[in-house]
GUFI-713148 format. One record per residue: residue number from 1; residue in one letter; chain; y, z, x of N, C-alpha, C, O in turn. Coordinates in Angstrom, 1 decimal, decimal comma, padded with zeros to 4 digits. Layout:
REM GUFI-713148
<pt><nr>NUM</nr><rest>a</rest><kette>A</kette><n_v>Y</n_v><n_w>Z</n_w><n_u>X</n_u><ca_v>Y</ca_v><ca_w>Z</ca_w><ca_u>X</ca_u><c_v>Y</c_v><c_w>Z</c_w><c_u>X</c_u><o_v>Y</o_v><o_w>Z</o_w><o_u>X</o_u></pt>
...
END
This chain:
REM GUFI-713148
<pt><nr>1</nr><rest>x</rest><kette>A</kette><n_v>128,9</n_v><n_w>107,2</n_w><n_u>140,1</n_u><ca_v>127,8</ca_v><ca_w>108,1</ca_w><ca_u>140,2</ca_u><c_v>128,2</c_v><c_w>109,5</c_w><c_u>140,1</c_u><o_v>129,0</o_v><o_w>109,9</o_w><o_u>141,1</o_u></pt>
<pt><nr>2</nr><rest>x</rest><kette>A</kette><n_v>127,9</n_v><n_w>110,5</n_w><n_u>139,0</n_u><ca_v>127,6</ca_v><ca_w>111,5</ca_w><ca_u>139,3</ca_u><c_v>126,9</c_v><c_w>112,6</c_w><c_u>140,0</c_u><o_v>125,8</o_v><o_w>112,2</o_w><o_u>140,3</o_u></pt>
<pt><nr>3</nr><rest>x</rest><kette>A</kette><n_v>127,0</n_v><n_w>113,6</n_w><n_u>140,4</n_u><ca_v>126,6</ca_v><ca_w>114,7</ca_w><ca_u>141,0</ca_u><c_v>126,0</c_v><c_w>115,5</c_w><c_u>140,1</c_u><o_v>126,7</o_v><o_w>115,6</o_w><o_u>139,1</o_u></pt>
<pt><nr>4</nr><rest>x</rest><kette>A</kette><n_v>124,6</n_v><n_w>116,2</n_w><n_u>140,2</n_u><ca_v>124,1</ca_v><ca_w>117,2</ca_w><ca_u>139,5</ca_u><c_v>123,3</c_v><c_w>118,0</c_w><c_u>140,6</c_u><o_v>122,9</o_v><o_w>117,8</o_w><o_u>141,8</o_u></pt>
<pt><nr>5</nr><rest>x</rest><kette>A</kette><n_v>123,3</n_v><n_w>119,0</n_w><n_u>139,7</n_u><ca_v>121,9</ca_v><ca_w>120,4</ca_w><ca_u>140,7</ca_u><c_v>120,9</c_v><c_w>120,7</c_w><c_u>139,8</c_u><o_v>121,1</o_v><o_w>121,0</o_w><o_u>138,7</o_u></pt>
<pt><nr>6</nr><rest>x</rest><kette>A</kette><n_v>119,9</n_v><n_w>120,5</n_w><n_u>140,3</n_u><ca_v>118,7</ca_v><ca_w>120,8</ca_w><ca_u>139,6</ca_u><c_v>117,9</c_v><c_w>121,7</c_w><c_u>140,2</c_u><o_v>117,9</o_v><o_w>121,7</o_w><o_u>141,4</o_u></pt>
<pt><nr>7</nr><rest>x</rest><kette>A</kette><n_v>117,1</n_v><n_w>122,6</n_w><n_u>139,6</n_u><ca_v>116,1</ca_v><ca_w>123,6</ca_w><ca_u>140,0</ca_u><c_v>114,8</c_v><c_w>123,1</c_w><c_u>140,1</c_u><o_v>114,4</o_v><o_w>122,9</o_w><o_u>139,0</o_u></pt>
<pt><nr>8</nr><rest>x</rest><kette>A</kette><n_v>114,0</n_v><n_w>122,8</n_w><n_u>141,0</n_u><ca_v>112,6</ca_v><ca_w>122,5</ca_w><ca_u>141,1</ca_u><c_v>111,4</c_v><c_w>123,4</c_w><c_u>141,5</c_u><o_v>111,6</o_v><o_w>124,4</o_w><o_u>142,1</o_u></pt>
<pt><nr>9</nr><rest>x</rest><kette>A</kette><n_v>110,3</n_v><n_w>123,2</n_w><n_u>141,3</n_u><ca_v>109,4</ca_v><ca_w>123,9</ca_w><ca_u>141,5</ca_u><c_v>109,4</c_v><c_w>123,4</c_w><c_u>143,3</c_u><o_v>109,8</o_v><o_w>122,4</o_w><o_u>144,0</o_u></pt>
<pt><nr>10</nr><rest>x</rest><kette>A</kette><n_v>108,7</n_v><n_w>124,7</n_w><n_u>143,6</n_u><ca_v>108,4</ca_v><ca_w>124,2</ca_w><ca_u>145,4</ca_u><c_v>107,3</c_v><c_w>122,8</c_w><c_u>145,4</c_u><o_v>107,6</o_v><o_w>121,8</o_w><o_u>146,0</o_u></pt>
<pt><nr>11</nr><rest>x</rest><kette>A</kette><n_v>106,0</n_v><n_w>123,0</n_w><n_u>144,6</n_u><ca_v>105,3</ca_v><ca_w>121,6</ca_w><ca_u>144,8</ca_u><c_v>105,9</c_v><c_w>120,4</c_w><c_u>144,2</c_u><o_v>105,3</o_v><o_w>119,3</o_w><o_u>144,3</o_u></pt>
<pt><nr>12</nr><rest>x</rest><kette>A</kette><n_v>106,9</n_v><n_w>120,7</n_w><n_u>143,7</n_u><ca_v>107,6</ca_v><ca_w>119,5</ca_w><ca_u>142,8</ca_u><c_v>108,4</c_v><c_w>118,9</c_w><c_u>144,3</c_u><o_v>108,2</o_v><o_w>117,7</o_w><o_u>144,7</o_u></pt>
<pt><nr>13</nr><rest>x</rest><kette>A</kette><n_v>109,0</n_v><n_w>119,4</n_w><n_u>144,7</n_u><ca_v>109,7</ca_v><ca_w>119,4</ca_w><ca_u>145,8</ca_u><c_v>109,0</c_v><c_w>118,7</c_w><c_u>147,3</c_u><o_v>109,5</o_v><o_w>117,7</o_w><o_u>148,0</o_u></pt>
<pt><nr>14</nr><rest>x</rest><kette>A</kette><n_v>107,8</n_v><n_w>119,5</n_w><n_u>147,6</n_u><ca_v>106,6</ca_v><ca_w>118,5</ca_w><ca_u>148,8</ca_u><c_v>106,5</c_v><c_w>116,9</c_w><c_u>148,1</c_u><o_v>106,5</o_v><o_w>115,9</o_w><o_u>148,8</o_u></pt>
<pt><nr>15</nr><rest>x</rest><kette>A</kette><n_v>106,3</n_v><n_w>117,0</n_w><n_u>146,7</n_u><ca_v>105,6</ca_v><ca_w>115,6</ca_w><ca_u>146,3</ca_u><c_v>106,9</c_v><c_w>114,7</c_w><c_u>146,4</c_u><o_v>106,8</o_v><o_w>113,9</o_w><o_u>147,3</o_u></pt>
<pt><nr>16</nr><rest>x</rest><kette>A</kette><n_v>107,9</n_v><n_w>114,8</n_w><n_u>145,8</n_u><ca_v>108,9</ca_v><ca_w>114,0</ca_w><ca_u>145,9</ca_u><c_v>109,3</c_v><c_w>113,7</c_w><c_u>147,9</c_u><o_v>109,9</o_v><o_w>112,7</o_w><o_u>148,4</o_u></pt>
<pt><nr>17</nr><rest>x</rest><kette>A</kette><n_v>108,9</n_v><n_w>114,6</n_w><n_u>148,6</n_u><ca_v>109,2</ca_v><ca_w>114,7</ca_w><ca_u>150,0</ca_u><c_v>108,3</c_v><c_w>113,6</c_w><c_u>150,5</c_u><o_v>108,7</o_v><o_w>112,5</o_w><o_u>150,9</o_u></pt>
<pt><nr>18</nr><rest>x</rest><kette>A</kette><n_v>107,2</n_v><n_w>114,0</n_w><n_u>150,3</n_u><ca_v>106,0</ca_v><ca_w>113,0</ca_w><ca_u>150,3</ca_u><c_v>105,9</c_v><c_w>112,1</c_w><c_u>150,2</c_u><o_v>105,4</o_v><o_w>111,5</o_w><o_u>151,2</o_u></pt>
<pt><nr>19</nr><rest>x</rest><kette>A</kette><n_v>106,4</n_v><n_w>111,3</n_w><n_u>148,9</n_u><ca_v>106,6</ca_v><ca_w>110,5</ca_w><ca_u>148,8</ca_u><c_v>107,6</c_v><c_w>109,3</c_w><c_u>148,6</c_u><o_v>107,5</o_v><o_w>108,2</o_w><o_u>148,3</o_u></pt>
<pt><nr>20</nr><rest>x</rest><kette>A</kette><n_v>109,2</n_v><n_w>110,2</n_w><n_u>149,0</n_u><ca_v>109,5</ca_v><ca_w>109,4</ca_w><ca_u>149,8</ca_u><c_v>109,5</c_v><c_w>109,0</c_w><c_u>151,4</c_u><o_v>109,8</o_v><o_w>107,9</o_w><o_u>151,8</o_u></pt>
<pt><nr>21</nr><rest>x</rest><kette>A</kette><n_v>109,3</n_v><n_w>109,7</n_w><n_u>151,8</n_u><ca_v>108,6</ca_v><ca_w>109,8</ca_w><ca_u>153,2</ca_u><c_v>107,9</c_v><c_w>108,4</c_w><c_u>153,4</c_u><o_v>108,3</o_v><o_w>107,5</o_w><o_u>154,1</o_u></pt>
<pt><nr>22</nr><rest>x</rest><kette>A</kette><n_v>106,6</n_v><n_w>108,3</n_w><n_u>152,3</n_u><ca_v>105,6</ca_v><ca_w>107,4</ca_w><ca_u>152,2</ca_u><c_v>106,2</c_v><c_w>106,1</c_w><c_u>152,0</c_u><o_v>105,9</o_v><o_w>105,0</o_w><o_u>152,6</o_u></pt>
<pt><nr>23</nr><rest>x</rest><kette>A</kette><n_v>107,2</n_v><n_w>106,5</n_w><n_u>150,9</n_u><ca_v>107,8</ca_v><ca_w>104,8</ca_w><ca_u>150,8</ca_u><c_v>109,0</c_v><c_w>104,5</c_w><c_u>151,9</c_u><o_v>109,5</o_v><o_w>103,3</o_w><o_u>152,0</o_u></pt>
<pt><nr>24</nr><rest>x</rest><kette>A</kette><n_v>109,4</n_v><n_w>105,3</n_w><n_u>152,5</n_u><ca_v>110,6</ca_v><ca_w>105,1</ca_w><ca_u>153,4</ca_u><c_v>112,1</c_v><c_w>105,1</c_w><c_u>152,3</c_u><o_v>113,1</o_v><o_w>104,5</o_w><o_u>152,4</o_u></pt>
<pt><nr>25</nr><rest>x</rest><kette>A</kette><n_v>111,9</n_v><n_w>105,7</n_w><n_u>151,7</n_u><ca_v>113,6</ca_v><ca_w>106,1</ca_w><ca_u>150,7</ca_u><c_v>113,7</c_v><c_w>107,3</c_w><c_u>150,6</c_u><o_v>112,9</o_v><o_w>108,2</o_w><o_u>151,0</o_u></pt>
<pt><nr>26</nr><rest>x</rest><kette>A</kette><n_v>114,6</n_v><n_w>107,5</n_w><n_u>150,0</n_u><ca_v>115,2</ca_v><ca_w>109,0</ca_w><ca_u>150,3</ca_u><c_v>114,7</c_v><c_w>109,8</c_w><c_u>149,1</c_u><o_v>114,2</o_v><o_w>109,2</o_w><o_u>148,1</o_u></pt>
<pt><nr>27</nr><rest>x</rest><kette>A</kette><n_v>114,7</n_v><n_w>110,9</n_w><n_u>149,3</n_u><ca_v>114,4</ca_v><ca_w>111,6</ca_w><ca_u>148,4</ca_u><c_v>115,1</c_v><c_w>111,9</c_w><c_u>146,9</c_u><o_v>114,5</o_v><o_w>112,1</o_w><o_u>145,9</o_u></pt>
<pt><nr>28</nr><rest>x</rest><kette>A</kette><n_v>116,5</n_v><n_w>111,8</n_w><n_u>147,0</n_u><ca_v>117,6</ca_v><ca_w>111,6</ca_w><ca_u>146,1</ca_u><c_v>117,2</c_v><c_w>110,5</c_w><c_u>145,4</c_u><o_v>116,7</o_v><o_w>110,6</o_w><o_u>144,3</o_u></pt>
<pt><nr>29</nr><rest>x</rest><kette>A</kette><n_v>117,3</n_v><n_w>109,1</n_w><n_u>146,2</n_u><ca_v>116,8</ca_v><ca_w>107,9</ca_w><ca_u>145,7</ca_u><c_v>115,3</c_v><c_w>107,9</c_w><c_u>144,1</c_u><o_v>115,4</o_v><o_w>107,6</o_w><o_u>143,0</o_u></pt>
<pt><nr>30</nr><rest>x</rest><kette>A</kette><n_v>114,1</n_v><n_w>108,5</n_w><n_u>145,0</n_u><ca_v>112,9</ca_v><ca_w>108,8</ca_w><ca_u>143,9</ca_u><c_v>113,7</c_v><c_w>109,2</c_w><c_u>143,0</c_u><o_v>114,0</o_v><o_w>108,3</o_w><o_u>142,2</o_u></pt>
<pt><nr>31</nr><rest>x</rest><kette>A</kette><n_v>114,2</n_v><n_w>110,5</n_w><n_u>142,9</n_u><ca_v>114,6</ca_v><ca_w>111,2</ca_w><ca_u>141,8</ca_u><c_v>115,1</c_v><c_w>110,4</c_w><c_u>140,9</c_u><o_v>114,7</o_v><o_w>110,3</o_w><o_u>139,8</o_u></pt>
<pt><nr>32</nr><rest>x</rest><kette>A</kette><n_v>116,3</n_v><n_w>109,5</n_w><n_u>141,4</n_u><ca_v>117,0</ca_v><ca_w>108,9</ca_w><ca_u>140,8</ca_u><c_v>117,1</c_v><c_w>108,0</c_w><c_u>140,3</c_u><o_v>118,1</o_v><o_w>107,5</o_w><o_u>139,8</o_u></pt>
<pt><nr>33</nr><rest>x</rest><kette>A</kette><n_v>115,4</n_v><n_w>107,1</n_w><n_u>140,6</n_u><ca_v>114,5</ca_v><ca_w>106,8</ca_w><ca_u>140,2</ca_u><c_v>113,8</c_v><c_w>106,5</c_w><c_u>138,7</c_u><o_v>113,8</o_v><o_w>105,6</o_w><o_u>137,9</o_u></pt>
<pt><nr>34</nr><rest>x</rest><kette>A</kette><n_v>113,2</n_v><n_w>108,2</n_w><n_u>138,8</n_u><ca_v>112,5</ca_v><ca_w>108,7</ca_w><ca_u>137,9</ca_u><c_v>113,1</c_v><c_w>109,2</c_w><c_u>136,9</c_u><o_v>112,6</o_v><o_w>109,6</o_w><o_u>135,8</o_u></pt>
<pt><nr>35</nr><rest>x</rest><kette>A</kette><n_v>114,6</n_v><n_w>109,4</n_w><n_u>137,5</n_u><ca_v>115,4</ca_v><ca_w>109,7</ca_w><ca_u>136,0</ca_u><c_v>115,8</c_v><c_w>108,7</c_w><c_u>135,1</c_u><o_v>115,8</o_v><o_w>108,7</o_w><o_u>133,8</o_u></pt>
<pt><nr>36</nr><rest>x</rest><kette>A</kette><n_v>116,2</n_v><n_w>107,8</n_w><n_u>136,0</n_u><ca_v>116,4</ca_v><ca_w>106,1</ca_w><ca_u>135,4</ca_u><c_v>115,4</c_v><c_w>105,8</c_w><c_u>134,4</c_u><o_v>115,6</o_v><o_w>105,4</o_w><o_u>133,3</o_u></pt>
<pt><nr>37</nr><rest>x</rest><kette>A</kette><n_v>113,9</n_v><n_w>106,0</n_w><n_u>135,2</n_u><ca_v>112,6</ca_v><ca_w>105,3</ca_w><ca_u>134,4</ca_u><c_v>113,0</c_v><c_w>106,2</c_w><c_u>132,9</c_u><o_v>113,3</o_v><o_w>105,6</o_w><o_u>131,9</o_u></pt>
<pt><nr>38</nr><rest>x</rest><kette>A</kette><n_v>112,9</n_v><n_w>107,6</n_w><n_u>133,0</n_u><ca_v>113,1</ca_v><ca_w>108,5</ca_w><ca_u>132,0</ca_u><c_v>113,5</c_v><c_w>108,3</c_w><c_u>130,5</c_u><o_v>113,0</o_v><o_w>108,2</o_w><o_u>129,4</o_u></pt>
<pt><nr>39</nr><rest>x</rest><kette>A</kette><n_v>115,0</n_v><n_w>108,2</n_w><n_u>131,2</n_u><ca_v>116,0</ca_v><ca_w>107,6</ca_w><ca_u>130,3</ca_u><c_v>116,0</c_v><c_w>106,4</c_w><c_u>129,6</c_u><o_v>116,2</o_v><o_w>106,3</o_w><o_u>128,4</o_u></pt>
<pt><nr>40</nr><rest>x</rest><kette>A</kette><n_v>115,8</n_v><n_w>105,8</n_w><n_u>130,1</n_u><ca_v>115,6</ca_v><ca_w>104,5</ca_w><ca_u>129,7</ca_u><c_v>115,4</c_v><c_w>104,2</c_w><c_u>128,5</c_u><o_v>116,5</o_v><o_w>103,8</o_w><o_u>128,3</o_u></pt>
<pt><nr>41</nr><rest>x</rest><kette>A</kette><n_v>114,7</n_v><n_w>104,1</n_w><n_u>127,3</n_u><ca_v>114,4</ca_v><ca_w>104,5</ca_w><ca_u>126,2</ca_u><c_v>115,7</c_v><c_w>105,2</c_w><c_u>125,4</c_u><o_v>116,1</o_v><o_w>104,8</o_w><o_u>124,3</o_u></pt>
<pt><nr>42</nr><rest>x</rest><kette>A</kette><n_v>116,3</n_v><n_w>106,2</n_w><n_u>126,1</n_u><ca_v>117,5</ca_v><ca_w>106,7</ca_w><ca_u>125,1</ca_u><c_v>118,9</c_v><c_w>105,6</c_w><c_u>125,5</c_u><o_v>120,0</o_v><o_w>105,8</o_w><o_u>124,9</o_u></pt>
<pt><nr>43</nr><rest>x</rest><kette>A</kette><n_v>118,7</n_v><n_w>104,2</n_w><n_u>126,6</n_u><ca_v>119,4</ca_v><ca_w>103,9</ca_w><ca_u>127,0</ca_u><c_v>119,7</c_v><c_w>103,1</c_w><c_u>125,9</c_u><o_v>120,9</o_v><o_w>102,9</o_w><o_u>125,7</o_u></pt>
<pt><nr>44</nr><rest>x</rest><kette>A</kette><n_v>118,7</n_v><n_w>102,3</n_w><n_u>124,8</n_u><ca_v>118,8</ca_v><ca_w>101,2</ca_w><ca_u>124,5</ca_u><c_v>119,7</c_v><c_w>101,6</c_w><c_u>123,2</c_u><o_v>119,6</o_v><o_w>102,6</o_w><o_u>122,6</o_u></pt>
<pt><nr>45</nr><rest>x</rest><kette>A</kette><n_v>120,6</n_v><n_w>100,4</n_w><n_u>123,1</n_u><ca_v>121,6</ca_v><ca_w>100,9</ca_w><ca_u>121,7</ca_u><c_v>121,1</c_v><c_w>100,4</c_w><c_u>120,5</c_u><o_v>120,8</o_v><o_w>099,2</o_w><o_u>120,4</o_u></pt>
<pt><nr>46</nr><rest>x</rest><kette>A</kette><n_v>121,0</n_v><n_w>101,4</n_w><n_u>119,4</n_u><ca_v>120,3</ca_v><ca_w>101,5</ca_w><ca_u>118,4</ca_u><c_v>121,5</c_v><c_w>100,8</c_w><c_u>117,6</c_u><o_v>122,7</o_v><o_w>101,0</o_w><o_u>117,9</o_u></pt>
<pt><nr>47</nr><rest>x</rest><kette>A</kette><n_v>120,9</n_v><n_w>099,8</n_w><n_u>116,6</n_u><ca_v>121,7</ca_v><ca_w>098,9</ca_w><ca_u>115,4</ca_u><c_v>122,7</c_v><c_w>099,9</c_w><c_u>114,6</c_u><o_v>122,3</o_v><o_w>101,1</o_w><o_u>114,6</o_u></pt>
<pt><nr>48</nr><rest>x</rest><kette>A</kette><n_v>123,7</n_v><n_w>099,7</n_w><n_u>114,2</n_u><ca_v>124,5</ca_v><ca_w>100,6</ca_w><ca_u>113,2</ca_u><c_v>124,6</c_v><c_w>099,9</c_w><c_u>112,1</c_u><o_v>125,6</o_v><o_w>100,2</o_w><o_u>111,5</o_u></pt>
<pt><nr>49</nr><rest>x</rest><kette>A</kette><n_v>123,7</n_v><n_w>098,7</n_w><n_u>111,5</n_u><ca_v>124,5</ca_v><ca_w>098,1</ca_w><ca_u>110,2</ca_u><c_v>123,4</c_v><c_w>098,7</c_w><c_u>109,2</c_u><o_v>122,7</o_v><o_w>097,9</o_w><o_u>108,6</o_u></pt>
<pt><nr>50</nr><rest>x</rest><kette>A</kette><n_v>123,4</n_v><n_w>099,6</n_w><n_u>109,1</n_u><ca_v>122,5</ca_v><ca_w>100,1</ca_w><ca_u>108,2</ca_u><c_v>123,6</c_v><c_w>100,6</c_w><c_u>107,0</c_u><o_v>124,5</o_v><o_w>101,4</o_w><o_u>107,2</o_u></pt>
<pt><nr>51</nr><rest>x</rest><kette>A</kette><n_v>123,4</n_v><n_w>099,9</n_w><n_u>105,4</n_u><ca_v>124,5</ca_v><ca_w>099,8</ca_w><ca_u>104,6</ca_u><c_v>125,8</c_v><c_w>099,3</c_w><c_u>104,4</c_u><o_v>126,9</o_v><o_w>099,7</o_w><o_u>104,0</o_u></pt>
<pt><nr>52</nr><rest>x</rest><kette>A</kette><n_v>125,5</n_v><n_w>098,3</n_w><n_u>104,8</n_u><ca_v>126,4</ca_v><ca_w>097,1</ca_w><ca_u>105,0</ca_u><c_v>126,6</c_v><c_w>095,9</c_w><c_u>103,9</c_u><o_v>127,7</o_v><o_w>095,3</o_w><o_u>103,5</o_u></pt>
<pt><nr>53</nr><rest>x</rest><kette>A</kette><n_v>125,1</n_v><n_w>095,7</n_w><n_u>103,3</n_u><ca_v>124,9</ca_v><ca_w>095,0</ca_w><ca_u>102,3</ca_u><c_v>125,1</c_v><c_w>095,6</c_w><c_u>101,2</c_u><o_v>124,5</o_v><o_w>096,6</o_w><o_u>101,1</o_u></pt>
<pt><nr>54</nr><rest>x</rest><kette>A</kette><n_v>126,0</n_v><n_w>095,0</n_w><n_u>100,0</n_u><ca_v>126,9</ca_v><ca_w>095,1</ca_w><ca_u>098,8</ca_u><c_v>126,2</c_v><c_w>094,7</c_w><c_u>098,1</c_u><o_v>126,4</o_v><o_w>093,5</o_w><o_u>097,9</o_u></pt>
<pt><nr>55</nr><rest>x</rest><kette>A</kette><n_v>124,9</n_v><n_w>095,3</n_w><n_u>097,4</n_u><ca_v>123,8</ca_v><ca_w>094,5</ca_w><ca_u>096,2</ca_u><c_v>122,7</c_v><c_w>096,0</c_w><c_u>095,9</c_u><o_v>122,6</o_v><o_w>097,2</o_w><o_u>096,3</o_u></pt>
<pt><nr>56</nr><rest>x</rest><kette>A</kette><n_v>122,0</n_v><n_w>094,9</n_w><n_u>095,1</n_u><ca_v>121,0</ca_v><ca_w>096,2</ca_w><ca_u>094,7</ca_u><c_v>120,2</c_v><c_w>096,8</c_w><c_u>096,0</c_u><o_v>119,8</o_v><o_w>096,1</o_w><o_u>096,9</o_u></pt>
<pt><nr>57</nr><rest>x</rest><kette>A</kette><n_v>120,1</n_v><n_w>097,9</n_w><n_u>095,9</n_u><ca_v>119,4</ca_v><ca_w>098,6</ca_w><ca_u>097,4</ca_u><c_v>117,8</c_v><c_w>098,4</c_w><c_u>097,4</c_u><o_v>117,0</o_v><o_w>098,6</o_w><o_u>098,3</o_u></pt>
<pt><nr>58</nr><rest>x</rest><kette>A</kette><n_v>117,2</n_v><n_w>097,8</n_w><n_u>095,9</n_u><ca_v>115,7</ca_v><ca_w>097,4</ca_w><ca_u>095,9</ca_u><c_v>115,2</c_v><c_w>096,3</c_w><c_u>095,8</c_u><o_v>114,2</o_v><o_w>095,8</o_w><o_u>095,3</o_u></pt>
<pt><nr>59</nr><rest>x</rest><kette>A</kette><n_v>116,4</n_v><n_w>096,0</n_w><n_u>096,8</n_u><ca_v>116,1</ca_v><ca_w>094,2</ca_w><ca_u>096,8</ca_u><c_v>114,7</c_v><c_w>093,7</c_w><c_u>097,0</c_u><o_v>113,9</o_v><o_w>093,3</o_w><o_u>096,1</o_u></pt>
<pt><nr>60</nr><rest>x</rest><kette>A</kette><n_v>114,6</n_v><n_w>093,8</n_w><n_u>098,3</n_u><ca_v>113,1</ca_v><ca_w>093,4</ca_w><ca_u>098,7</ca_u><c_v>112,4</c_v><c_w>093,7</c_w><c_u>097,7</c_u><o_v>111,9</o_v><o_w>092,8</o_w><o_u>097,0</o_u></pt>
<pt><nr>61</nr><rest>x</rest><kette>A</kette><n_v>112,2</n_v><n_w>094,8</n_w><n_u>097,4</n_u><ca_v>110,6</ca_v><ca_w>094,9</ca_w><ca_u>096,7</ca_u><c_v>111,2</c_v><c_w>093,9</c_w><c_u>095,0</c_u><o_v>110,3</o_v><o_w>093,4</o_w><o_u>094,3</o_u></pt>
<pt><nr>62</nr><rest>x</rest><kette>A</kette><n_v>112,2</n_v><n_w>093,9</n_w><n_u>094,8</n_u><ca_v>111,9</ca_v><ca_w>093,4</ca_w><ca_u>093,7</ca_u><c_v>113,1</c_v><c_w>091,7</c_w><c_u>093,4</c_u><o_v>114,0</o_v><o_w>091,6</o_w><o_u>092,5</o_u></pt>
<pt><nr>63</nr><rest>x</rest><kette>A</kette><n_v>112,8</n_v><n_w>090,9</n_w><n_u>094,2</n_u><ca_v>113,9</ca_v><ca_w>089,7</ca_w><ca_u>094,8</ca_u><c_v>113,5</c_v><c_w>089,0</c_w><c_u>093,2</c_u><o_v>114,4</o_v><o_w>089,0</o_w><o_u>092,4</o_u></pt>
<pt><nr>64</nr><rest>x</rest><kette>A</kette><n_v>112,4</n_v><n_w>088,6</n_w><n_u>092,8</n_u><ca_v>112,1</ca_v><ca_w>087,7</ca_w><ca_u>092,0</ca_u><c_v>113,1</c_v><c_w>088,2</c_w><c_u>090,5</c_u><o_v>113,9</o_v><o_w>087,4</o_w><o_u>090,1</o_u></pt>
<pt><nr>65</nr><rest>x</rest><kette>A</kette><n_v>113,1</n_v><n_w>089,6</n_w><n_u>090,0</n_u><ca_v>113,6</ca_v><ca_w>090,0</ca_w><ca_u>088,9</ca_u><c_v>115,4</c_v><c_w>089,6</c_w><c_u>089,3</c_u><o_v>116,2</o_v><o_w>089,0</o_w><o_u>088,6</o_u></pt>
<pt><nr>66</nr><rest>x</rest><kette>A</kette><n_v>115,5</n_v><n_w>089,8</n_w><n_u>090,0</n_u><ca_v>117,1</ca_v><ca_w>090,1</ca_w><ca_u>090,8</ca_u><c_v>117,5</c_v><c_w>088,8</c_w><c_u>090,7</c_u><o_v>118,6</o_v><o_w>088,4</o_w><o_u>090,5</o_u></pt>
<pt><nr>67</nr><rest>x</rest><kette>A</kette><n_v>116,3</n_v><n_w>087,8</n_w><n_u>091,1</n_u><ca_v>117,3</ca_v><ca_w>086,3</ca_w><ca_u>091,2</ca_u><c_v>117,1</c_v><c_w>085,6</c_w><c_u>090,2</c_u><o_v>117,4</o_v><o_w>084,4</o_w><o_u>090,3</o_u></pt>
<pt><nr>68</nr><rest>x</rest><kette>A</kette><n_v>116,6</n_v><n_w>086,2</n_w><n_u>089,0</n_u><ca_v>116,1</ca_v><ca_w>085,9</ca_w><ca_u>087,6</ca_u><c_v>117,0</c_v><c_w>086,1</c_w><c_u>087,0</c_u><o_v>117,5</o_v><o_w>085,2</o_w><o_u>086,2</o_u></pt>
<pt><nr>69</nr><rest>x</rest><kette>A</kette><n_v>117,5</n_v><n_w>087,6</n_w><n_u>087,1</n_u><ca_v>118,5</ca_v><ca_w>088,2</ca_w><ca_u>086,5</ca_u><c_v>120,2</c_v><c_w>086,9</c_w><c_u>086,8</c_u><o_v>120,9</o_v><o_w>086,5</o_w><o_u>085,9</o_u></pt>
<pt><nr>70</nr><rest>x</rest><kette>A</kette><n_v>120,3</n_v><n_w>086,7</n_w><n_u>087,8</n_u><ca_v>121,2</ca_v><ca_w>086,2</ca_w><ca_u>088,6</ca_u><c_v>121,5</c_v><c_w>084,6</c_w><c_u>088,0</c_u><o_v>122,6</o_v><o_w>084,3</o_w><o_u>087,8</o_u></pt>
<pt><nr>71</nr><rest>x</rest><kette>A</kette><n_v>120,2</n_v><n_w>083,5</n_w><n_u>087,8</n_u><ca_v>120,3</ca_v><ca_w>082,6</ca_w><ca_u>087,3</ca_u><c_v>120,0</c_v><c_w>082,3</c_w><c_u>088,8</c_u><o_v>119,0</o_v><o_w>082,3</o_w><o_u>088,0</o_u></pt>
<pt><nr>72</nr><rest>x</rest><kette>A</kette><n_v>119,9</n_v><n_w>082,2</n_w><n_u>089,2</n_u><ca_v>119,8</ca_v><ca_w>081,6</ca_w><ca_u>091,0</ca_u><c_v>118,3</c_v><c_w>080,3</c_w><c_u>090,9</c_u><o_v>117,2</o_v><o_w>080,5</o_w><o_u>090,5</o_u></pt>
<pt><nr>73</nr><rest>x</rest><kette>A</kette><n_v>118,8</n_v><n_w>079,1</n_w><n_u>091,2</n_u><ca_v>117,6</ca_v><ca_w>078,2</ca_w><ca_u>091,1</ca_u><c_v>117,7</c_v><c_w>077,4</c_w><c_u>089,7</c_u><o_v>117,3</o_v><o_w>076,2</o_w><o_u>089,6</o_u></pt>
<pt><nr>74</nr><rest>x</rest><kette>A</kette><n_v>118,2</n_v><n_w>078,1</n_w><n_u>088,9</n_u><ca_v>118,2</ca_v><ca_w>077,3</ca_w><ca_u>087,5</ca_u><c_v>119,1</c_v><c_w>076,8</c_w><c_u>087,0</c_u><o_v>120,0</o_v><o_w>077,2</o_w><o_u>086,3</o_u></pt>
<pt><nr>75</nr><rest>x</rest><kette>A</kette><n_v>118,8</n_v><n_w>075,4</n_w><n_u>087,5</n_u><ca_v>120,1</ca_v><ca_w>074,2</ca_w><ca_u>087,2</ca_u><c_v>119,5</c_v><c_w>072,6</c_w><c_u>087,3</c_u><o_v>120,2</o_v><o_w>071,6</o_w><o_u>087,1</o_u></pt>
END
């Protein structure tokens, strides 16, 4: 776990007091919390095989010419 400092507004500051108070956890805890919730979304690891496949790049839109061209099926 790292350590950071952050600047807060003063009512930013009561609510997070507030409410941990309300739930009985610490105040660090919410935060660290709500940074978690935050983040989350940038947490998830995005695919890298993009250009991978060794063929025409207009495949999809056009499979039938491509596997015509190919002989594929015709035997």
């Amino acid at each position: 776990m790292r350590k950071s400092s952050i600047y807060i507004d003063d009512e930013v500051d009561l609510a997070l007091t507030r409410r941990a108070v309300a739930e009985g956890r610490t105040k660090a805890d919410v935060i660290r919390e709500a940074l978690r919730d935050a983040a989350a979304c940038a947490l998830r690891v995005k695919p890298r095989a993009v250009g991978v496949f060794a063929g025409p790049s207009d495949l999809a839109a056009h499979a039938d010419e491509h596997l015509a061209e190919t002989g594929f099926g015709e035997r």
